[in-house]
N, C-alpha and C positions, 0 to 999 in steps of 0.2 A: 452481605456484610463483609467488610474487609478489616481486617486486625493487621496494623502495618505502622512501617517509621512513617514519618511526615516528611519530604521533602520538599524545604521552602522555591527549590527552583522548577517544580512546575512539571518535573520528565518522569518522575516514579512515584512510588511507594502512593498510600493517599490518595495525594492530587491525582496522581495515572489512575489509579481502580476509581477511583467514583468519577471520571472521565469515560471511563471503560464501560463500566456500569449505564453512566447517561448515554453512550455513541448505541448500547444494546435497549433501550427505554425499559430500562428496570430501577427501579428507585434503590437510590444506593445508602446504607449505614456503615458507621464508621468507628473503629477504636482503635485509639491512636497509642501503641506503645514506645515510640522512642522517638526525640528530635532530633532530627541531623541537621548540620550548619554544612550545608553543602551549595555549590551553582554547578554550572557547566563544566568548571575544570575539575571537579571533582569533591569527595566528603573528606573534610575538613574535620570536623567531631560530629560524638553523638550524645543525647545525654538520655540515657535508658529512665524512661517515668518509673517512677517506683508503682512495685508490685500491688499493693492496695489501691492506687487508680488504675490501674489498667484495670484490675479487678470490678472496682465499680461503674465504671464505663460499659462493661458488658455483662455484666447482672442487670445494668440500667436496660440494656438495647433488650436481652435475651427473655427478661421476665414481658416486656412490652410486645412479645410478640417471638415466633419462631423465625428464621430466615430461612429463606427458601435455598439457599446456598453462600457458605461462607471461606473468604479466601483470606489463607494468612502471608506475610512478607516479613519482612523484618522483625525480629520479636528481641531483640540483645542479647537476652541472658537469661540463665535455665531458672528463675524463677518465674518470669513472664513466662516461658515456655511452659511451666508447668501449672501457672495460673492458667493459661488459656484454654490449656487441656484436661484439664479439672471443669473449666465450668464450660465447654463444647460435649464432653460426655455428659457430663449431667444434665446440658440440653437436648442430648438425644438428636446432634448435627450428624446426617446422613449424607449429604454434599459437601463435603470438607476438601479445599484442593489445598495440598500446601507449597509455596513456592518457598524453600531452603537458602531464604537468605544468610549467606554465608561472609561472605566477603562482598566488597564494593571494586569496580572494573581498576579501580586506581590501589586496590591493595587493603584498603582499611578494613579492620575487623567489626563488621558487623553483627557476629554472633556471638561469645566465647566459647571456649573448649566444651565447656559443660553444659553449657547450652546446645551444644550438638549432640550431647549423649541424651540429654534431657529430651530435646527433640524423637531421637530416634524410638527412644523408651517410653515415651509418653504421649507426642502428638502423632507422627506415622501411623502410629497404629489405628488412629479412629479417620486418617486418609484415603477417601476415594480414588484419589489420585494427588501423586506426587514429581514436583517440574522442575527438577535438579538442572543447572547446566551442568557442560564437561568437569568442572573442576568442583563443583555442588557432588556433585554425582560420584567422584573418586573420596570426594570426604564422605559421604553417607555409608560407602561401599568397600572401601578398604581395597579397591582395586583398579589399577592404572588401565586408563583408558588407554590404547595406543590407536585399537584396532575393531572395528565392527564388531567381532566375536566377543569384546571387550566389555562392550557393551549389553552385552545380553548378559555375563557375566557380573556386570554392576548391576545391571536391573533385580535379577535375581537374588543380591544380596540387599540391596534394601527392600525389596517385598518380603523379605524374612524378620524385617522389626513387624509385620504388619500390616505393613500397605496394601488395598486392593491393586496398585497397580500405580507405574510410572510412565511419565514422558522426561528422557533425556532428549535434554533442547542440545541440535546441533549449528548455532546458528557461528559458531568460531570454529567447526571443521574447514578444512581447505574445499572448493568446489562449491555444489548446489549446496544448501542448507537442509538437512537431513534432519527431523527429531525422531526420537524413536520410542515405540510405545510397548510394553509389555504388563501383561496383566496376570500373567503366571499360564495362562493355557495358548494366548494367542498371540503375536507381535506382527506389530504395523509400522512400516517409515512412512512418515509424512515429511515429502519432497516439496521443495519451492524452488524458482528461480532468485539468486541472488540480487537485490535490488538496488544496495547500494555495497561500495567496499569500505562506507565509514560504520563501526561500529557503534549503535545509534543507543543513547541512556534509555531505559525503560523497558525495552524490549519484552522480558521476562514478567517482569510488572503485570505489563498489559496481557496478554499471551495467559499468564494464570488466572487473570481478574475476567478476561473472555470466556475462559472454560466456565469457571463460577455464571456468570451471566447466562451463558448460554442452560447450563445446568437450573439455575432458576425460571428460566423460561421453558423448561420443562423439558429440555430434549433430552435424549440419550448420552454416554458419556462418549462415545464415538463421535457423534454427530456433535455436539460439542467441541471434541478435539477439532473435526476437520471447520467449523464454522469458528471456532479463534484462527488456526492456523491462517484461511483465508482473510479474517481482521486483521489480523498482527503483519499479512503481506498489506494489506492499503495502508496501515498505522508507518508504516515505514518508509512506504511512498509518498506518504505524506507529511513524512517529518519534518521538520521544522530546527533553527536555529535562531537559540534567543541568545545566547549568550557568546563569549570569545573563546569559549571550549566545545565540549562534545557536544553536538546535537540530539534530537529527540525526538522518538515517535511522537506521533498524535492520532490518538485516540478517537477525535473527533472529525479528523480527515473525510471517515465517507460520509458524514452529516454535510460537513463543507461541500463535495463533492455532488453531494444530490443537489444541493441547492445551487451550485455550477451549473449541474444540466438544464436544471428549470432555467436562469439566467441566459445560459447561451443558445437555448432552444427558441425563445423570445429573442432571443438579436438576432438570429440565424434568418426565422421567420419576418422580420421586420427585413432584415439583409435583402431577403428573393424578393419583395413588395416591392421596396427601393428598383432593384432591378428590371420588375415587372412593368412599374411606371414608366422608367428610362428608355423602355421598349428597347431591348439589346438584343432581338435575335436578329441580327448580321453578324454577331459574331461566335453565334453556337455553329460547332463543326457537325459535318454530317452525324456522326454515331451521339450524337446530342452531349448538353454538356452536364456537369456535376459542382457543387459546394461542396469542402466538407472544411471543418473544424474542431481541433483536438483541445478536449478539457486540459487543465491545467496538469503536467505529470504525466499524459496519456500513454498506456504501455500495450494495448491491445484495440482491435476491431472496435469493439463496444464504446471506446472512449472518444470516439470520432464518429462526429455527427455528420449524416449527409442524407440523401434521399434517393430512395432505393428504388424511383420510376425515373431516376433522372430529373432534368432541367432542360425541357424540350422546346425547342424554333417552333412559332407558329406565326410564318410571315416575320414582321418585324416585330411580334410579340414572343414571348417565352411564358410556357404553363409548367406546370409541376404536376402530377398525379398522385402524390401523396404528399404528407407535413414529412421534414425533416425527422428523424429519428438517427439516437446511435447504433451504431453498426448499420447504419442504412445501406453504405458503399464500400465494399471491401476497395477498390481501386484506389478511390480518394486517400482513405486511409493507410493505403501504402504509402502513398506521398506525404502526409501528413505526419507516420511515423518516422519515416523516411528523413524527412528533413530534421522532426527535433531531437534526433538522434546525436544531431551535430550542430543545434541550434534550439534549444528548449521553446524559446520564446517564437519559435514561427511556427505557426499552430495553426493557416490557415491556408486553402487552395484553391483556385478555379479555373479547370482548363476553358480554355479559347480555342477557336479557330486560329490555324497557321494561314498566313498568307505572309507574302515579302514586306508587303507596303505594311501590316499589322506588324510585324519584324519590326522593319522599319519606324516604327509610329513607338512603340516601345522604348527601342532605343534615343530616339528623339528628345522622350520623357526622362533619359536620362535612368531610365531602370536597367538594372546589374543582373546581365543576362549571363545564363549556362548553357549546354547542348551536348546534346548524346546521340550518338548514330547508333540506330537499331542495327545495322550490319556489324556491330562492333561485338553485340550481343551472344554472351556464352550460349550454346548450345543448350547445356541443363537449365538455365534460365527461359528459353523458348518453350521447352519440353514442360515447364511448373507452371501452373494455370493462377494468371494474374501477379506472375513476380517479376515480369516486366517493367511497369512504372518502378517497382521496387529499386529494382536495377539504375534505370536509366535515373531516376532521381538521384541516386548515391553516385552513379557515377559522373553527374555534371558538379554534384557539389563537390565531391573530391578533386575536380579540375581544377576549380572556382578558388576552393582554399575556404570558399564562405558559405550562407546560404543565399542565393541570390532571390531578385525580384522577379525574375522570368526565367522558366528551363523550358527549350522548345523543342522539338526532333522535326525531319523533314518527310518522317513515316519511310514505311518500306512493305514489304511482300505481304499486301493484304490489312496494311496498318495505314490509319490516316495521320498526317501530319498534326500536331499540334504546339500549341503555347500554355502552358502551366505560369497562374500568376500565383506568386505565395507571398504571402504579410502575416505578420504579428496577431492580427486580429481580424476579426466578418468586418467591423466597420473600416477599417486599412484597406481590405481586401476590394470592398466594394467602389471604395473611393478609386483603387486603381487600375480596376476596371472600366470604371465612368470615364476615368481619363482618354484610359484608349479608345471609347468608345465614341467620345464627343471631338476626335481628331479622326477618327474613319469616316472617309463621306463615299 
């Protein structure tokens, strides 16, 4: 169950946890304490429900049954505060995470004053865990964050209303994104790589409505931590912009996501049939050739699909030995990362055979060729096993200025020459493939 403001534009409070809730398949309940009239550029007002419905709202939910874990967000004001905490004790709620909503990223007051004393004195205490940000977390604490040590320092004074234990979110420190977790015997930083540099609505939302999820699905509260941690990074990767302001995690990203795979795993598959028909092997290179294809956002291995027996000549036919799969081609998928690095939208690869007259045949077609000479190749880059294409792709597109339709090399000490075609998409890709291949005689 989630006790939180409603947010009519869709990125937090509410709408974010029982989005959060659906993305983990937990059925989600909801009491709603406060309106906010907010969109994307920020909250505008709020208007706090009075204390007797909030009240009835969760006598309604709580008598109808126990939750298996309950997260709070926005609550206004220290009488809601201490309705809620009145009747989650006398529910006897042992998963309680509270996310301390305090203030809104644009300044507005969220809480009041007394509703943070109220907080402290009355809901912390029956807290499993509690998900301050930096500036959450210096109002709980009474003590300025500057500095790591600071941070243990804050922790420690809010597990002194009570709390079993905190996560300060570090997702506005400078560098990786750090939260930091202390439970009074043991502390954990849970590290991420930074994903975007826009500061995205919801974050927090989602992030405490995970823990709760994952808590109701029964796991541990560690395992918890690190399974939102890991949500809250695809939530962000996935984010989304509906409006002419800040943008917004989405919660439902890897539901979107899985059903990407299924999709491109079915075009991928139908892609090599296409190919297998057209009988194209004159133009697989000896070390045989590869597809791959990078989901929408792809940020690692796993996210690029290709086939890990290869795409092998047999005469003028080509066989596969196994279906596509991601992470099938660490190779591919350099290239693949490689390019939307600098080109989101070109998401897809297929090396060829080099020959002149193939060169040739390419250009003819009017496709926007690059090139990398392997002699050109740093040393530490020889030395790294498969950061070669890595290389040689970044560095024809940094030539280019773009991401072209062909990057080729002329091979060198032990390396075959090849052509890398790359397009937008499997069916783009294969299309221009067939081109070259229906001009090679």
């Amino acid at each position: 169950m989630t006790i939180a403001g409603s947010d009519p534009g869709g990125g937090a409070g509410i709408q974010a946890d029982l989005k959060t809730f659906a993305a983990y398949k937990i059925f989600g309940k909801s009491v709603i304490a406060s309106i906010t009239v907010q969109n994307t550029s920020g909250v505008k007002s709020a208007f706090h429900l009075p204390v007797e419905i909030v009240e009835q709202q969760l006598c309604a939910v709580l008598e109808d049954g126990k939750p298996l874990a309950v997260k709070t967000g926005m609550l206004g004001n220290e009488g809601i505060v201490e309705c809620v905490a009145r009747q989650l004790k006398r529910g006897r709620i042992k998963n309680l995470v509270v996310d301390p909503v305090i203030r809104s990223s644009n300044g507005k007051t969220l809480l009041s004053a007394k509703g943070v004393q109220a907080m402290k004195e009355n809901l912390l205490p029956l807290a499993l865990v509690v998900t301050p940000n930096l500036q959450e977390a210096e109002i709980l604490s009474g003590v300025r964050i500057k500095t790591s040590g600071d941070r243990l320092k804050a922790a420690r004074a809010i597990l002194k209303t009570g709390a079993a234990s905190v996560l300060i979110k570090g997702g506005h420190l400078k560098g990786k994104p750090q939260d930091f977790f202390y439970d009074g015997k043991k502390s954990v930083i849970l590290e991420s790589e930074r994903l975007t540099s826009e500061d995205l609505h919801g974050t927090g939302c989602v992030l405490a409505a995970a823990i709760a999820a994952g808590l109701a699905d029964g796991k541990s509260l560690d395992s918890a931590l690190a399974d939102a941690k890991e949500f809250i990074g695809r939530a962000i990767a996935g984010g989304v912009r509906s409006g002419e302001g800040q943008g917004s995690v989405e919660p439902l990203a890897s539901l979107y996501q899985d059903r990407e795979r299924l999709d491109l795993y079915q075009r991928v598959s139908q892609a090599v049939d296409v190919l297998k028909r057209e009988k194209i092997g004159r133009l697989i290179p000896e070390v045989q050739s590869n597809l791959g294809v990078g989901l929408e956002g792809a940020r690692t291995h796993q996210d690029v699909i290709g086939f890990s027996g290869r795409i092998i000549k047999h005469g003028d036919d080509i066989v596969t030995l196994s279906a596509p799969q991601f992470g099938g081609s660490k190779h591919v998928a350099n290239i693949v990362l490689t390019a939307m690095r600098y080109d989101p939208a070109m998401r897809a690869v297929m090396n060829i055979r080099y020959t002149p007259e193939l060169l040739e045949i390419c250009q003819r077609l009017k496709f926007k060729t690059g090139t990398f000479n392997r002699a050109d190749e740093p040393k530490k880059v020889r030395q790294k096993e498969g950061s070669s294409l890595e290389w040689g792709t970044d560095y024809a597109i940094r030539q280019c200025g773009f991401v072209p339709d062909i990057v080729y090399d002329v091979g060198g000490m032990g390396k075959e020459e090849m052509i890398r075609v790359l397009a937008e998409d499997v069916e783009t890709l294969v299309a221009k493939v067939l081109k070259i291949h229906r001009l090679f005689k």
